[in-house]
N, C-alpha and C positions, 0 to 999 in steps of 0.2 A: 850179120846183116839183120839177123831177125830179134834182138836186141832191142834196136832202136826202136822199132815203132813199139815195143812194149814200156819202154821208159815214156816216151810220148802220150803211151795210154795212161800210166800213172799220173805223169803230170796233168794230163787234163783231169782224170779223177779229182784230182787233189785239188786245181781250181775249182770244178765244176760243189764239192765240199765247203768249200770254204765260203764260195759263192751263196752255197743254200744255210750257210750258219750264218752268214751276214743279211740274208735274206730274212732270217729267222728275228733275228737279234732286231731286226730295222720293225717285223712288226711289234717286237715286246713294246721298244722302244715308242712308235705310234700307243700303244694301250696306256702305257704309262701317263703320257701326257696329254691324253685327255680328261674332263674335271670329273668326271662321277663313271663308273661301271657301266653303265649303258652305253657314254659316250664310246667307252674302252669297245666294247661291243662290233657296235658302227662302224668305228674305225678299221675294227681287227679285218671287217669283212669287202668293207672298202678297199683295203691292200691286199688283200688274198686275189680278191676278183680280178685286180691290176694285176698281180704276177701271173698267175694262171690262164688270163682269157675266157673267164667264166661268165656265163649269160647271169649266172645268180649267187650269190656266195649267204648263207642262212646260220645262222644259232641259236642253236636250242638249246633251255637252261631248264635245266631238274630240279623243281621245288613243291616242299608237301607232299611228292611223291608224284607231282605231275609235271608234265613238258611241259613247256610253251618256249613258243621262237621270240625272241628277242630282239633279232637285229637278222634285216635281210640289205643283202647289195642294192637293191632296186628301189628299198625302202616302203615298200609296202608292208604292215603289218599293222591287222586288224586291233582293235581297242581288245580282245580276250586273247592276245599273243598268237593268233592262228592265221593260219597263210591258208595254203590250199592243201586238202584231207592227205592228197599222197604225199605230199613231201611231209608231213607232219608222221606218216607209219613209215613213212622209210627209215626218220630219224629214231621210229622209236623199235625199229627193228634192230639198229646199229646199237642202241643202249641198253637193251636187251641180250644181246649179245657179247654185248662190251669189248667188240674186237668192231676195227676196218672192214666196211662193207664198202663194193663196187661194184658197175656193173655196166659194161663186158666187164667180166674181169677177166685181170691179169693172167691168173694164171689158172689153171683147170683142176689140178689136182688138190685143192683147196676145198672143202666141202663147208657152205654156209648156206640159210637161209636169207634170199636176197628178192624173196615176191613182193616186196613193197617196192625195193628197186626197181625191177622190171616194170612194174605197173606206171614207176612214174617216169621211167624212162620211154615208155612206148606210149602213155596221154600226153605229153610234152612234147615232145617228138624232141627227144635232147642226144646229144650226139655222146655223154658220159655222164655219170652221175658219181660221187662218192662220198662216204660218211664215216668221220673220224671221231669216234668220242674224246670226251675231255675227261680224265679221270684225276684227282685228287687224293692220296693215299687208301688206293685199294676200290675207291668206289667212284661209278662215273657218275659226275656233276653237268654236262652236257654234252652236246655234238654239233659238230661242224659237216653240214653239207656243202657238197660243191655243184652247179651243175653246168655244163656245156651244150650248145645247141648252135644250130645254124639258121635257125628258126631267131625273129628277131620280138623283143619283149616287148609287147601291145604295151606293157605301165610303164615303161621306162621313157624320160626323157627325150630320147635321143637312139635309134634303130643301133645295135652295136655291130659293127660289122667284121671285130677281129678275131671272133671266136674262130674254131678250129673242126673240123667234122671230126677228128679222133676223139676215142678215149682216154682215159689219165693214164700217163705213162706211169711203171712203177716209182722212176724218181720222185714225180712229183706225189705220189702218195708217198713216200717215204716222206719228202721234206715236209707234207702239213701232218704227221703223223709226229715230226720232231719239233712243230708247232705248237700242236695240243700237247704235245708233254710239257711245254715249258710254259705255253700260257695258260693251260689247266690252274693252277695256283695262284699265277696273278687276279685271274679274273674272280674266282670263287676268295681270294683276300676281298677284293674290291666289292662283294657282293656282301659279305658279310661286313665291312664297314657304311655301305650304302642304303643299306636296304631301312626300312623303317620299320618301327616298332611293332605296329600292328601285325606287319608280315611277318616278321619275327615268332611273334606269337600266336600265329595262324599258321607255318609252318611246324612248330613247336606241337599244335594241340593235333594235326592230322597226322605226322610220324607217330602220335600218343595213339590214334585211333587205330594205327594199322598193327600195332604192337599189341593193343589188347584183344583185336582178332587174331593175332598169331596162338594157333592152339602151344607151341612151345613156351611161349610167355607167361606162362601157367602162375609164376610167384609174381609175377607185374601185376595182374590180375587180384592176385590177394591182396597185396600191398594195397590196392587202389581201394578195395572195398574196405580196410582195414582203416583207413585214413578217410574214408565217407563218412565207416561209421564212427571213428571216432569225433569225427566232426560236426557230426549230429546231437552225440551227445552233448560235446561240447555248447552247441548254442542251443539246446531245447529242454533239458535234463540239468532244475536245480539242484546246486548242493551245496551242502551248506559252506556257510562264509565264517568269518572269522577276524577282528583283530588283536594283534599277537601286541604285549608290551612287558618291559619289567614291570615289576612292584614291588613294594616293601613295604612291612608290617610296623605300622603305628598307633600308641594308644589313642585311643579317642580325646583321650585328657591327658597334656602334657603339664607338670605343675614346675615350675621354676624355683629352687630354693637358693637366694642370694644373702649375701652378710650384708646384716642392717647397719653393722658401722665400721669404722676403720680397724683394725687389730689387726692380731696372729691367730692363725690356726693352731688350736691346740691337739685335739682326738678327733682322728678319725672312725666311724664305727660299722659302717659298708660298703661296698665298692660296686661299680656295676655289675648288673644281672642280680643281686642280692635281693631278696621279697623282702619287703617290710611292711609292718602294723602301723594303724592309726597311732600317731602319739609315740612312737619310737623315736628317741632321741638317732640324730645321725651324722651330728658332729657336734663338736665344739669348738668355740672362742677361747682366749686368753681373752679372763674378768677381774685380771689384777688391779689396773687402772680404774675399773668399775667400783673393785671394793671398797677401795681407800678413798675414791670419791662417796659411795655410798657410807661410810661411818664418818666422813667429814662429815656430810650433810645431816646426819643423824645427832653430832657433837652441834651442830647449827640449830637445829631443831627443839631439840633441851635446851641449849641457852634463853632461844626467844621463849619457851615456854617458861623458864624461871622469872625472867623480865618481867612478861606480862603478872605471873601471880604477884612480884611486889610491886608492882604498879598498884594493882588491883584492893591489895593489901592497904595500902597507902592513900588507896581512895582518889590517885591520879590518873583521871577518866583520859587526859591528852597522852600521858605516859604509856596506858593499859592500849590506847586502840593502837599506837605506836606497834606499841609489840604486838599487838595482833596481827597485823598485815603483816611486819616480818617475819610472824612464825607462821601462817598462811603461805610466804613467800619460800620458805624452807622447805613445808611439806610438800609444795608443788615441786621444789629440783628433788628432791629426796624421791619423791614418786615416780619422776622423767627416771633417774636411775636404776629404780626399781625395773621401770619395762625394758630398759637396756640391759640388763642382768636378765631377764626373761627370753630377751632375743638372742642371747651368746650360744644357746642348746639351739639345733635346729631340728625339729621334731618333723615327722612324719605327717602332712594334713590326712591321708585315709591310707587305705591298705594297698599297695600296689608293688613296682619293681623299679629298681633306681637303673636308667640306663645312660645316664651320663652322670661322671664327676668322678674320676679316680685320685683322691686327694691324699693319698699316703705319700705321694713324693715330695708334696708341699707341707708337712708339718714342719710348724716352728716357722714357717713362712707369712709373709705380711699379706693382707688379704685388705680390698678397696672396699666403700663402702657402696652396694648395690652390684658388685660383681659376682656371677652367677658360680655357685659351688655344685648343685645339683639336681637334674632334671627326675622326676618321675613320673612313673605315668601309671593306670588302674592296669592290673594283672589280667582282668578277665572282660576289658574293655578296649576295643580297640578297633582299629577303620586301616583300610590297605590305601594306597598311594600306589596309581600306575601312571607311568611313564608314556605318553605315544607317540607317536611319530605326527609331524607336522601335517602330511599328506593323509590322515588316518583319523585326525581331531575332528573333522567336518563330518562322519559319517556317526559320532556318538551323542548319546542323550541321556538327559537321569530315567532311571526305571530301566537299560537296559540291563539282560541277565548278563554274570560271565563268572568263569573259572578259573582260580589260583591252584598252584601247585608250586610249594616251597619249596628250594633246596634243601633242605635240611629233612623235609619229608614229602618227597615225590613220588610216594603212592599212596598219599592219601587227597584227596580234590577238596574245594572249598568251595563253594557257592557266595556269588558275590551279587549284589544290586551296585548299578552304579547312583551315586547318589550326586555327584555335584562333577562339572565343567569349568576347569577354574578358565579364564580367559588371557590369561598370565601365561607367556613361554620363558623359558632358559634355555640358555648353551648347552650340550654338553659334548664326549667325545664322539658320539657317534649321529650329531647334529642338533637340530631345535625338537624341544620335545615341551610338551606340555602334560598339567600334572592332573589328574580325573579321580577322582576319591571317590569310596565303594566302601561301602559297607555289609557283613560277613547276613547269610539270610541262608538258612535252612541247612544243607549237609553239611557237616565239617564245620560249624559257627563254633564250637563246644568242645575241639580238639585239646587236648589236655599236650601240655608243651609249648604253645602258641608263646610266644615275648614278640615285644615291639624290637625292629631291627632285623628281624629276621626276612630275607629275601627271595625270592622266585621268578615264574612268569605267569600271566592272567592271558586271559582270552576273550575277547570280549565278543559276544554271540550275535551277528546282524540277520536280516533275512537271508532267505537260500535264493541265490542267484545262477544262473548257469557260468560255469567257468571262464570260456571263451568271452561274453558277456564282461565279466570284471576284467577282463584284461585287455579289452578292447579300451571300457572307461577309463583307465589308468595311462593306455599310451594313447589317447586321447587327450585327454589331461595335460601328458606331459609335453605334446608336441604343440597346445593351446599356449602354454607357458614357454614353451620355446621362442615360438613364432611372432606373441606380444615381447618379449625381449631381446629379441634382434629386426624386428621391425616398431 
């Protein structure tokens, strides 16, 4: 017999369960489908007040480190989120505490600080109070008051007359205890997609402030002075600037030496990097063709001069000037081959270093007339070529200083004047670059080893600017140039 009504009791249990999870689930369900977190708010306490019979249903939300209520049943709340002082310490006695406060409460052997309770349960004259924080992994994000009275609400629309003279029974603080578990994270999702920017980072900078008073924070502290001061440097404190390019060593005088006429290549007699003297022969023609034109024209030459003497001879002045112009006419092609034969050697015009023309693989080969066989250029005369960056052109001018350092000898510095801005760009792989000529002025001009061809990097020396400074101008720059070409 005594069975049944224990089955009985289960079963109502288990309705009465099932009851408060569909209770539960109906307010998510209200928060959800309201359009913005506040709305969510409203609503939550709108349906609480309905289940419960409560005179006022309140939320308070923890931001920056301070409460403020949010959403009251009755719908009073003041423009700085403040309703009236006691219920405002009650909630912040509950969040404080971070556990369910009540009062009567429940039960007695429970030890909690609850004078904000009392306090507002005896100025209200409310027949129960209770406050349920809202917590979010580990930390609480706000609280839920409830309050009861028989007493009826001066602001409210409408006298409520269903409330109850009891206190919260423990179910019902269980069921909004399994409330705030579940709507804890709805609400604080909704809050951080809602909120605006500025609170954001008003939020942001007071959690900063109470961090750098925590005497444990002791390296937050460094850090921040660390990053002050770097930052001061940064925009107050010139130093110096710089820009960075390749370069390559070229003579000042480059001479071009090409065949003055059609032929073959006969000797070669230097190849690149070779020094050579004024007047050094540096190759040769095949002057075969030359020769045998040159002794025809010569066999041409004695003819008309024999002419002319028996002309002369003979006393026929029409005969004699005949053969004069023709032998006139002999010695002018006789002479043309003469400087053809003159230009088969190609000599050296002054002292320097041949850096193009390696013509050993072409002997015995046919060579154009005006096709270039070999460049040279003076040995101890010479001007550098740097390279710069398109974004880097606008900030140079002649007269400014800079310094080279070759590969080939990169501990020793060269001192550079820039002398010319060519206005002319090219491709190449590493983008548009434009070409700045400098020539060599005071350390290092005199280095012994120097040849044209040889390579490195230059630097070209601007004013000192403060760091932060140049790199403010540059992503300026670059977002000016963005900005005109996609608008």
């Amino acid at each position: 017999m005594a069975a049944q009504p224990t089955a009985q009791t289960a079963a109502a249990s288990a309705s009465l369960n099932a009851e408060s999870v569909a209770a539960v689930l109906g307010c998510l369900r209200t928060a959800l489908d309201a359009k913005d977190w506040q709305g969510s708010a409203a609503e939550v306490v709108s349906e609480i007040g309905q289940r419960l019979k409560c005179l006022r249903v309140s939320i308070g939300w923890v931001a920056a480190g301070q409460l403020r209520i949010v959403a009251l049943s009755d719908g009073v709340v003041l423009a700085e989120g403040q309703a009236i002082p006691e219920l405002n310490q009650a909630m912040l006695e509950a969040v404080h505490q971070h556990t369910t406060l009540s009062w009567p409460q429940a039960t007695r052997n429970a030890v909690r600080i609850t004078l904000a309770h009392q306090s507002l349960f005896k100025l209200q004259g409310l027949g129960g109070v209770v406050s349920v924080p809202l917590a979010h992994k580990g930390r609480v994000i706000g609280v839920i008051t409830c309050e009861r009275s028989v007493t009826s609400d001066p602001l409210a629309v409408r006298v409520i007359d269903e409330v109850v003279r009891v206190a919260f029974e423990p179910q019902e603080v269980r069921w909004l205890e399994q409330l705030a578990e579940g709507l804890a994270p709805l609400l604080y999702l909704r809050y951080k997609l809602d909120r605006p920017l500025s609170e954001r980072v008003r939020a942001k900078a007071i959690v900063l402030s109470y961090r750098l008073k925590d005497p444990s924070e002791r390296r937050l502290r460094w850090s921040m002075l660390s990053a002050i001061f770097l930052l001061t440097v940064g925009l107050l404190w010139p130093m110096p600037y710089h820009v960075s390019a390749t370069a390559r060593l070229e003579g000042a005088v480059q001479r071009v030496l090409s065949a003055a006429q059609d032929g073959y290549l006969r000797e070669v007699h230097v190849r690149p990097g070779d020094v050579v003297k004024a007047g050094q022969v540096l190759a040769e023609l095949s002057d075969d063709e030359l020769q045998t034109s040159r002794r025809a024209r010569q066999a041409e030459v004695a003819q008309q001069e024999n002419s002319f003497a028996e002309a002369f001879a003979r006393g026929d002045r029409a005969q004699a000037a005949q053969a004069q112009a023709k032998l006139a006419e002999a010695k002018a092609q006789l002479g043309l081959v003469e400087q053809q034969l003159a230009r088969v050697r190609l000599a050296a015009p002054f002292d320097g270093v041949v850096i193009q023309g390696d013509l050993r693989q072409q002997l015995g080969g046919p060579v154009k007339r005006g096709e270039t066989l070999l460049t040279l250029a003076p040995g101890l005369d010479w001007r550098v070529i740097l390279e710069v960056s398109e974004s880097d052109v606008a900030q140079l001018e002649r007269g400014q200083p800079a310094s080279l350092r070759l590969a080939a000898m990169p501990g020793q510095p060269i001192a550079l004047v820039l002398a010319r801005v060519t206005p002319v760009a090219h491709s190449t792989a590493d983008g548009v670059r434009y070409e700045v000529e400098a020539w060599p002025a005071g350390k290092g001009a005199g280095l012994a080893g120097l040849r044209p061809g040889l390579e490195g990097v230059a630097k070209v020396e601007l004013p000192a600017r403060p760091l932060l400074t140049r790199w403010f101008m540059r992503a300026w720059d670059w977002l000016g140039m963005l900005t005109w070409s996609w608008f």
